[in-house]
C-alpha positions in Angstrom: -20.8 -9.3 40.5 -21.5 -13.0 40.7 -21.7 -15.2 37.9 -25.5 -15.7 38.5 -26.3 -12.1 37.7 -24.1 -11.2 34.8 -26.2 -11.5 31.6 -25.2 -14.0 28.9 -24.2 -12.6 25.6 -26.5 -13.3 22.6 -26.1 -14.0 18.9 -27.7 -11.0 18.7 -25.6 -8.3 20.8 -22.1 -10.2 19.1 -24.2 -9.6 15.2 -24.5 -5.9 16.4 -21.4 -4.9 17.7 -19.5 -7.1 14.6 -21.7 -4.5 12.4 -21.1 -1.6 14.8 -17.1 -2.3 14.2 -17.3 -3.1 10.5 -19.0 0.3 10.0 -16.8 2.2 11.6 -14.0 0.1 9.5 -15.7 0.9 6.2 -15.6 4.7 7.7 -12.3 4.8 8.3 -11.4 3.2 4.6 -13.4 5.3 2.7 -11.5 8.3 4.4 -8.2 7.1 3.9 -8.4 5.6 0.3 -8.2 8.7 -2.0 -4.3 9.3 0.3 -3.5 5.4 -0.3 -4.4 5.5 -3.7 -2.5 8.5 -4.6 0.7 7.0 -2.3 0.7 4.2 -4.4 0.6 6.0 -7.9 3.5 7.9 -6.4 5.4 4.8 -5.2 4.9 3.7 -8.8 6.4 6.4 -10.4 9.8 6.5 -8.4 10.0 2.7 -8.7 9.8 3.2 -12.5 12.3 6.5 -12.6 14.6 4.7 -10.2 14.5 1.4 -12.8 15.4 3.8 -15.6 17.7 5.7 -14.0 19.8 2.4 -12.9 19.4 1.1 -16.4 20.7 3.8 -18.0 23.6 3.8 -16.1 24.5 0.7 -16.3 23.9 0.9 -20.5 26.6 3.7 -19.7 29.3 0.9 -18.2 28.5 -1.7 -20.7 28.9 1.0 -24.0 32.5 0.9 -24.9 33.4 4.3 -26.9 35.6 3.5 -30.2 37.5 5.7 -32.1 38.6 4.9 -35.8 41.6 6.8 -37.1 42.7 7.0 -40.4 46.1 6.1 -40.6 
């Protein structure tokens, strides 16, 4: 194939494969968002267990237990 008789890409053929591959993208994200949205309220959760979970145990370390005795 020489150079003369390859055809020259338009404004047009780049417009419709840029909308060919952004529909196929918007496919692919509609698929996938009800999983990515339910990862994420999972990730959310542990992050706010794992914070409570450390805080209380460090509330444990700081809490001195005292004992008053009558004498």
């Amino acid at each position: 194939m020489t150079l003369k008789d390859s055809k020259k890409i338009t404004k047009e053929d780049l417009e419709a494969k840029l909308r060919e591959i952004h529909g196929d993208v918007n496919k692919a994200v509609d698929v996938a968002r009800p999983a990515l949205s339910a990862a994420a309220v999972a990730v959310g959760v542990v992050v706010i267990v794992v914070t409570f979970a450390i805080g209380m145990k460090m509330g444990r370390k700081k809490n001195a237990v005292i004992e008053i005795k009558r004498i």
